[in-house]
Structure formats: C-alpha cells, structure tokens
N, C-alpha and C positions, 0 to 999 in steps of 0.2 A: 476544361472544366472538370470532367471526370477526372482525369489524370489528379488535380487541386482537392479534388472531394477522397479522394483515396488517399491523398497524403495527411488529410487533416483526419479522414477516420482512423489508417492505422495510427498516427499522433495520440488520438484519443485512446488509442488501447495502451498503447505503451504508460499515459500517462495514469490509465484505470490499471495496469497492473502495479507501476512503481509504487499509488497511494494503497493498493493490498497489502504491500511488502513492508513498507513504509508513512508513520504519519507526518506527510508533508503536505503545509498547505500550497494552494495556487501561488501565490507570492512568491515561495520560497525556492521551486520546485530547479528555476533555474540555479540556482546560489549550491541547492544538492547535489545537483548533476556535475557541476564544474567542481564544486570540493570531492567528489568522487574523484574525477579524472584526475585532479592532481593531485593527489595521493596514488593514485594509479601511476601517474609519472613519477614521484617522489621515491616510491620503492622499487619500483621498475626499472630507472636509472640506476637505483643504486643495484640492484641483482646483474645489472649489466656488466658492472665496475666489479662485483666481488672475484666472479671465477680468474676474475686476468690477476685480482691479487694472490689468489691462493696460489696461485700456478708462479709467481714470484717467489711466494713462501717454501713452494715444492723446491725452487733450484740455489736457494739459498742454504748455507749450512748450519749446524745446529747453534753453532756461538753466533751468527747472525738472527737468527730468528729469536733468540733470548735480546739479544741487544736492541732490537726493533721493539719487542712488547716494551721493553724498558723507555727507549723514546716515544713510543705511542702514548704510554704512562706521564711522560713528562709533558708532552705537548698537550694531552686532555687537560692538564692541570695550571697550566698557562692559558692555553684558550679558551676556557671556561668562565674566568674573571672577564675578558677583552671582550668576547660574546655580549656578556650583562651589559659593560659599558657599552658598547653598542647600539643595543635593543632600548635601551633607559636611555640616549640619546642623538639619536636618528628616528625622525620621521617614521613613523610606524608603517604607512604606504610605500615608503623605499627599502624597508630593511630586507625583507627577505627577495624580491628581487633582485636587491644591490647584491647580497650574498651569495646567490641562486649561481648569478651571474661571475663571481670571484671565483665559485668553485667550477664554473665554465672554461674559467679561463684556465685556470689550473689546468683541466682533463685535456685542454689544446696543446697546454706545455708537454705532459706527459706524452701527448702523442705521436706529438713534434720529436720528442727523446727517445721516448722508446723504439721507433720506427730507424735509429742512428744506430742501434745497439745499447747505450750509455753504461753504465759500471755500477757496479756494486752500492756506490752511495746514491745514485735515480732509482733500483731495486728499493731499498729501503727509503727512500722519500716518497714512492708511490703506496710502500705498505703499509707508513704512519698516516698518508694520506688517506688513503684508504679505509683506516680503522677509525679516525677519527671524524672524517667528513659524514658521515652518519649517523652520529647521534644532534652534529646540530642541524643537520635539511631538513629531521627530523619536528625535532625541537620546534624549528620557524613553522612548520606547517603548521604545528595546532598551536601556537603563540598567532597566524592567521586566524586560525577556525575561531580563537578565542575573542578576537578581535569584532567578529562578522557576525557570530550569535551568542544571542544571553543565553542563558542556562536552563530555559525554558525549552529554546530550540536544541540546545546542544544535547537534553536527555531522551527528545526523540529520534533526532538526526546522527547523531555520533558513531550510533552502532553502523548505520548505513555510509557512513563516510569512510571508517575502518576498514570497511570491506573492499572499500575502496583500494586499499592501503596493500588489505590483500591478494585483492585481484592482481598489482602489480608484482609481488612478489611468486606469484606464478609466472604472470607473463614472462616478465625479466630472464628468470634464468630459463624457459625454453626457448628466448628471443636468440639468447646466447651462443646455446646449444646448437641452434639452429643457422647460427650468422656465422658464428667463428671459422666454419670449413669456407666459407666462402669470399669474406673479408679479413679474415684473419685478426687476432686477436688484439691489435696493438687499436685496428678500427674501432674495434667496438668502444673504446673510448669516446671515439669522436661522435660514436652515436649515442652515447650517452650523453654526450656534452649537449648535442641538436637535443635527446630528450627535458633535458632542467630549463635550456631556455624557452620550451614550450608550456613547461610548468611556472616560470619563470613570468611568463607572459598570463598565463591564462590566472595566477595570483592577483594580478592588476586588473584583469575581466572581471573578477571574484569582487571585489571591492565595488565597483562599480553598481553591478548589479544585486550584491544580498540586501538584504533585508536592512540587518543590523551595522554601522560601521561607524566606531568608537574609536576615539583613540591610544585605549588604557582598556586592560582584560579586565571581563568581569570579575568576579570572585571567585567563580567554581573552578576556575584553570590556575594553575601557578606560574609565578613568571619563571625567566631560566637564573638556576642556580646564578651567585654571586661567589668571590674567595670567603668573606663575611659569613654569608652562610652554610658557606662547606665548613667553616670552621667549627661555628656554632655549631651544626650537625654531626661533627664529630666529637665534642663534647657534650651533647644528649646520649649518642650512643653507647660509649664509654662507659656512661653516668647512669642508664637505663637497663637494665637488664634482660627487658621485652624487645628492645629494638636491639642491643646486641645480640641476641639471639638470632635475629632476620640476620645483621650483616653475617654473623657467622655460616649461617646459608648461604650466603653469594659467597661469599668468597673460597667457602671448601666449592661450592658447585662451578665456579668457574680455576679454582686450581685444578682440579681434577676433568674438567672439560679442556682444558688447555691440554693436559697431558695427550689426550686423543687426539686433536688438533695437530700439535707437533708430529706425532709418531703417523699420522695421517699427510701430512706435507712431506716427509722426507721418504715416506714409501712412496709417493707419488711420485717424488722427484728420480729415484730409481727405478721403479717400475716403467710408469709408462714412458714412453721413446719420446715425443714432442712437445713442443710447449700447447700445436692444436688440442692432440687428444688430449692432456690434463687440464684442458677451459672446457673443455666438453665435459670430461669426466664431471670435475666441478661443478658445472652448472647444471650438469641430472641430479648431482645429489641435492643440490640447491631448490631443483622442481619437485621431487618426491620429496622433501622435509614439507615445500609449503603447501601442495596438495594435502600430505599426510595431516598437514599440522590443521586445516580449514574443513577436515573430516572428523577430527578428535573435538573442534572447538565446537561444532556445530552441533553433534550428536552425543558426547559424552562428556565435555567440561563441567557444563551446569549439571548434569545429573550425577556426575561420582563429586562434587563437593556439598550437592544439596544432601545424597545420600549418606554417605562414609565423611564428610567434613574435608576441612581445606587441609588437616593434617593426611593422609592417605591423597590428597592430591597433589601436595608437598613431597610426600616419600616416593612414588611414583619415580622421580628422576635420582634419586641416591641409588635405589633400587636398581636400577635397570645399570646404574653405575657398576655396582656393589657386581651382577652379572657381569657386565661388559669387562671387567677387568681382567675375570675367569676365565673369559674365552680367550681374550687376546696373551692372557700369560701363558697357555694352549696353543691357539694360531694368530701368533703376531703376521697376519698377512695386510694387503690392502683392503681388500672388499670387504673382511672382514670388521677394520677399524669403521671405513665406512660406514657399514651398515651399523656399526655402535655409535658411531656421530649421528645417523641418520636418528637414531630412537631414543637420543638423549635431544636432539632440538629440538622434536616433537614435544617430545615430555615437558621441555621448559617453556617453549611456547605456548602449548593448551593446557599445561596442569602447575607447571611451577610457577610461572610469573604470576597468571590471575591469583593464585593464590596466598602469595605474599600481597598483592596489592590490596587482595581482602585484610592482613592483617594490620595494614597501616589503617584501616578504618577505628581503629579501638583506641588509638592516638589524637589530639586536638590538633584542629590546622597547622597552628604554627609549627609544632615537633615534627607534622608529618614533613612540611616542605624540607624544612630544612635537613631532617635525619634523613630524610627518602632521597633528598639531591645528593647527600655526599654518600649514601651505600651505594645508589647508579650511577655514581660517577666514580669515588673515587678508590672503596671497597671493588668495584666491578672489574673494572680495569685495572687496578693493585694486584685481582686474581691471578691473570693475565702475565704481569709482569713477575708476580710473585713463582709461578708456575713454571717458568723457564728457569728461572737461578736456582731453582730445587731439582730439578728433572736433572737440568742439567751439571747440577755439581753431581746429584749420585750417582750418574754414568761417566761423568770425567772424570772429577778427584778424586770417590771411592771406589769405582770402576763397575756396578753394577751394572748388569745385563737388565735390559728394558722389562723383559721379563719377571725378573724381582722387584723392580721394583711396584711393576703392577699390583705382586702381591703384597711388596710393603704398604699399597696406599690403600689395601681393602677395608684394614680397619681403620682409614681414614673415613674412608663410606660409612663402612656400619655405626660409628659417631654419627655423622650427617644424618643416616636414614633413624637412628635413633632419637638427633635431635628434632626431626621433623615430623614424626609422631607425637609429638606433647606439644602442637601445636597449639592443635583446640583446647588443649586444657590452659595452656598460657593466654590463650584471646579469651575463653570466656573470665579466668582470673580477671583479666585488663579490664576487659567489658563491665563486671562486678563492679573494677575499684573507680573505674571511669561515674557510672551509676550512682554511688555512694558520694 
C-alpha cells in the first residue's frame, strides 16, 4: 500500500510538473506523452540511419556522390506524387504504420546487404535511401498529429510534441556514437529498424487513446504535396517576386551547404582510417549540431527576430557562409569543414528556417501550400543536385583547386546575405499589399 501511495504521489508530480510546462488537459495528457515519444522515435531512428550514410558518402568518390544527389533529386520527385496518392487513398489508421513498416523492411534489406560487403550500386541505393526516407516519416507524423487534434489542441500542444522531435535528435546520434564500437555499424540499422516499428506501433496506441480522431486534417495542417501542386507552386513562384525571393534563399543556401558537405565526405573518406571511427566522427557532429541547435532555439531565436527582425536572422547563415568560406580557402582541413557544417546547421535550424516560415505568413493559404511544397521539395533538393554538377565540373573540366573555388562562390554569399537583409522590408511591402 505504501509502495501504491508513492507511485501515485510521484505520478502526481510528474503530472503537476508537465501541466507547468505545458497546457494540457486531463484527457489529453496521455495522447501528449505518446505523440512525444514518437516523435522521439521518428527522429531518433533516423539520426541512427544518418552517420552509417555519411560514412557511405565518405568512401564513395566525387562523380559518385554528384550522381547520387542527382537520383535523390529524381526519386523525391517521383515519390512525392505516389506518397499523395497514398494518403488520399488508404485508410488513414493504416497509412503511416503500413509505411512505418515498408521503410522497416527496407533497413532489414540494407542490413542483410551491407553485412555481405555489396557494391557500389547498394552504396548508392542506401544514400537515396537515406535522403529521401525522411522527409516522408516525417511528413506522416504530423499528417498523425493532424488527424488526432483540432487546432485548438495543436496551438498549445505542438510546441511540446516538437520537442519531442528534438529530444530524438540528441538521443539518436549519441545512441550511435555510443553503439557503433560495439555493434558495429551495419547493426545500427537493425536498431533502427526495431526503433520505427515501436513508433510504428505506439502511432496505432495514439489513435486509440487521443482525444481527437477524424478522418481528414483539420484545416490548420496541410496535406502532403501532390505533382498538381508542385506544379501550380512553381508557377506562383516564378510569377511572384516575394516568393521567388524565398526560393532564391534555399537554393543558394543549400548550393552552397552542399559544397561543405562534399568537401566534408571526401576529407573524411581520407582522413579517418575506418568506417567505425567516421560513424562516430559523424554522429558527434550530428550531437553538437542538435544540442547546439535546442540552445540557440530556446534562448535566442524569439529574441534576435522579435529584436533585429527575421531579416538579420535570415543573414545569420549566408554570414557565417560568407566566413566559413575564408577559412576553408586558408585551411581546407577536416575539423575545420566540420566545425563550419557544424555553425551553418545551427544557423538554419534556429535562425534560417523559422524565419522563412515567418515569411510565408504574408501569403494566402492556398499560395502558401502550394509555393512552400514545391520550394521544400523541389527547389531544396534541386540545391543539392544542382550543387555537385557545378562543384564538380569547376574542379574536373576547368581544373580549379577547391580553394578557388571557395573564393569564386563568396560573392555568391554576399548576394545571398545581401538578399536576406531586405527581408523585412519585402514582408512588411507584402503585409501592406495583403491589408489593402
């Protein structure tokens, strides 16, 4: 009886603390706790899957790793349409389980292969793999969350389900860090794959017990992009001068993050001696980006855009670009690329992303969905592809040193950090004509 009296008091603390933290009612409290954890699993899993890709990326060479961004490119833009039809016709309670579970079985496949040695073409089916299996486990999760609460629940709860998201993205790559000497890297697969179908399961708990459970999203969530709409959305931005301005942001910021990326793979590939140490290597950087990144969102996001505006938290990552170039065209080392990936994810996770997502607010629903699926979708990963066939024609066909061309791409930046300073005068214009 003590024993039962102590479990139900600390209970009660735990649940007097959450409702401090968070306003959730009784009802709800379980439906939070479990969209936490899976979202905890959802990114968690995948920071498991990332370090064993990079470290692919590391041993592969430079015409390979351009060739892959180019099929990741092509297979996002394939599966994108298939996804829709999907979701628009399977049973809403089966979809992302049934999914959950497709991309399980995959990670079995790979483990099964990779554990054989397999060739150059399993290398690159695990890194399209890889690039693209995450933005839809993604996707499904809050196409769930959408499904389970209105919009009432979603604007107190969401911030605390996120965090959720982020908790995994810690866990995950010190799980890695931590498992790879031991298991070795090919496993960690397989426990990734054990992590989705616990996510996989506890989706189908989720339902069971929320609150809410419909079977069509409310209105405040959007469903996932269609071909339809990627199209439309590229004829808005084209046609818009405000939203081509955004895509022009992603796409220099992810040409120019590619660049570090590459040169960041193929020093690893040389530098460090095994496939162990570069899952490790990988998965530190992976833990100080998301540590780094849940210190910047926490304590300085909201205050440098309430203060200086979302333009100077937009320049923020051309900035630290605009340096990081300088140094590497100085000391093209590893640690060094590193530590400039490490402070360019930062920056786009706590300063550049919210701050683009503020400027779709000045836009009507319909332009946003559709212009905002096809800049993250097909602008994003266009960078990505677009990024290797320029890097690498100027070091093949014209023969430049990595070096030059760092300096060729500076005043690519100072464009960028130039255009991302006349942000706020572009949003309040918008805001203005929107009013009018």
């Amino acid at each position: 009886m003590e024993h039962q009296q102590g479990a139900d008091g600390a209970g009660s603390f735990g649940l007097a603390l959450l409702r401090r933290a968070v306003d959730v009612r009784g009802s709800e409290v379980a439906a939070a706790l479990g969209s936490f954890a899976t979202f905890a699993l959802v990114l968690g899993g995948y920071y498991l899957i990332r370090p064993v890709r990079e470290n692919v990326s590391a041993e592969a060479t430079a015409d390979q790793r351009q060739l892959w961004f180019l099929l990741v490119f092509a297979v996002m833009l394939a599966a994108v349409p298939v996804f829709a039809w999907v979701v628009a016709r399977v049973p809403r309670r089966a979809i992302l389980p049934g999914i959950y579970m497709f991309f399980v079985g995959l990670m079995v496949f790979f483990w099964l292969t990779l554990r054989s040695g397999g060739d150059g073409t399993l290398g690159a089916s695990f890194f399209v793999f890889g690039s693209v299996f995450n933005l839809f486990v993604v996707s499904l999760f809050w196409i769930l969350m959408s499904d389970i609460y209105d919009s009432e629940q979603a604007k107190r709860l969401y911030g605390f389900i996120a965090a959720g998201g982020t908790t995994g993205a810690v866990l995950g790559p010190f799980a890695a860090n931590s498992l790879v000497t031991v298991v070795g890297q090919e496993n960690l697969l397989l426990i990734a794959a054990a992590v989705f179908v616990l996510a996989a399961a506890l989706s189908v708990w989720l339902r069971g017990v929320a609150v809410r459970d419909q079977a069509a999203p409310n209105g405040k969530n959007e469903a996932p992009p269609t071909l339809r709409s990627l199209l439309s959305g590229a004829e808005r931005v084209l046609r818009d001068s405000y939203l081509l301005r955004i895509a022009c942001y992603v796409l220099i910021a992810n040409l120019l993050s590619t660049f570090f990326y590459l040169e960041q793979s193929r020093l690893a590939g040389e530098v460090l001696p095994d496939a162990t140490t570069r899952v490790q290597f990988f998965a530190e950087r992976d833990l100080i980006t998301s540590v780094l990144s849940v210190l910047v969102q926490v304590f300085l996001t909201g205050r440098i855009m309430a203060r200086f505006g979302v333009g100077v938290a937009a320049a923020v990552l051309p900035a630290l670009t605009v340096i990081g170039l300088g140094v590497y065209a100085a000391m093209p080392a590893l640690h060094v690329v590193a530590a400039i990936m490490v402070a360019e994810r930062v920056a786009a996770f706590a300063l550049s992303n919210p701050a683009t997502k503020v400027l779709y607010t000045a836009v009507d629903s319909d332009e946003r969905y559709k212009a905002q699926s096809f800049i993250d979708t097909v602008v994003y990963r266009g960078g990505d592809a677009l990024s290797g066939a320029v890097f690498n024609g100027l070091t093949k066909a014209v023969g430049l040193p990595l070096s030059a061309v760092a300096v060729l791409s500076v005043p690519v930046a100072g464009i960028w950090l130039a255009m991302s300073l006349r942000f706020d005068r572009a949003l309040r214009q918008r805001l203005g004509e929107t009013a009018r």
